[in-house]
C-alpha angles and dihedrals in degrees: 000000000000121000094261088051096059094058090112096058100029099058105029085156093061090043090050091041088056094035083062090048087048089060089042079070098054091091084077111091108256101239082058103040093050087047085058096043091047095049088038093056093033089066092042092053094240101161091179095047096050086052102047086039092045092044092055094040093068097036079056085060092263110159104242084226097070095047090055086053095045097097094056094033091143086066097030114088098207092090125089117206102266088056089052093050098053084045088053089055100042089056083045095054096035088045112033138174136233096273131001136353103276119255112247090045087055096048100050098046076050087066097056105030133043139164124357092357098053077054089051096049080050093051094048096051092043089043095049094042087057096045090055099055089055101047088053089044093049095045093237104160116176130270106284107248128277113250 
């Protein structure tokens, strides 16, 4: 075990610290929250984290069309605007620049969440970017296939 491989058991308080952050996020429906986390760990390379996300996203009743058009959502026709812009965020906060979320992406994830669910979409993007992080850092890869 490497140094970077022992962070789960090295640093309990921080997994359980973003374990909590990853339930301040459960106020996000399901369908939404796995197509962030998909898309989220898609951009971060987390291999483990786009097969356990995509995975629960069908057994939640996702259509396996729309996560093999997640990564190019802006051209595929299978996403309403709320689900943009969740997606929109979600880019904005994986990928962010130097300074605030730009404008017109703010505005328009405004229009479709407000409140403590606008909290909740926040907390989703912030708690699976760090998961991911984690999960590259520590070498988790997902189970092989069956068959």
């Amino acid at each position: 075990m490497t140094a970077l491989t022992a962070l789960r058991e090295g640093s309990q308080d921080a997994h359980r610290g973003l374990a909590a952050l990853t339930r301040a996020g459960s106020g996000l429906d399901l369908l939404t929250a796995e197509l962030v986390k998909v898309r989220v760990s898609q951009i971060n390379g987390c291999a483990y984290c786009v097969d356990l996300h995509v995975t629960k996203a069908v057994e939640g009743g996702e259509d396996p069309r729309r996560l093999h058009a997640l990564a190019v959502w802006r051209e595929a026709p299978f996403f309403d605007d709320r689900e943009r812009a969740a997606l929109g965020l979600s880019e904005a906060l994986t990928l962010p620049p130097l300074g605030p979320v730009a404008e017109p992406v703010a505005e328009e994830v405004a229009r479709h969440f407000a409140g403590d669910e606008l909290n909740a979409l926040v907390a989703t993007i912030i708690g699976i970017n760090a998961w991911n992080r984690v999960m590259i850092v520590e070498g988790v890869a997902p189970p092989a296939l069956e068959g």
